[in-house]
C-alpha positions, 0 to 999 in steps of 0.5 A: 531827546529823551527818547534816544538817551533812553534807548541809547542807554538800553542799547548799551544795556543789552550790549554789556549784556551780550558781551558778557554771555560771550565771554561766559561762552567763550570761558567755557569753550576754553575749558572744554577744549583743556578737558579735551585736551588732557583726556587726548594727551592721556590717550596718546600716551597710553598707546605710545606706551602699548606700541613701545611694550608690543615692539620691544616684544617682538622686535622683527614686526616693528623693524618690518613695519618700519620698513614697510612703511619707510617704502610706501612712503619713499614710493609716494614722494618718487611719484609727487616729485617725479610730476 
């Protein structure tokens, strides 16, 4: 009897163990993924804001590359639809 509360004792021991080197790793993958975001969100904004300083530039290539791409886009729905 004594056997068993012991290893009962050792078992929930190692298990407060785990779950707290779980939850560590989990506060960390958590930070990360924030760190990672941010630095994504920051990247984003300094392309939208190249792409919106290259269009007003040159207004005629992004109307062309709208259209352009507004017609790929049209032929790929024509086709998925027309199945």
């Amino acid at each position: 009897m004594a056997k068993n509360n012991a290893a009962g004792k050792e078992l929930k021991e190692n298990l407060e163990k785990e779950k707290e080197k779980i939850e560590n790793l989990y506060g960390d993958v958590i930070s990360r993924l924030d760190t990672e975001k941010d630095r994504i969100q920051q990247e984003l904004r300094h392309e939208f804001r190249n792409a919106r300083r290259y269009v007003r530039a040159n207004p005629e290539t992004g109307v062309g590359a709208a259209f352009a791409g507004g017609l790929i886009v049209g032929i790929v729905l024509t086709k998925l639809f027309n199945r």
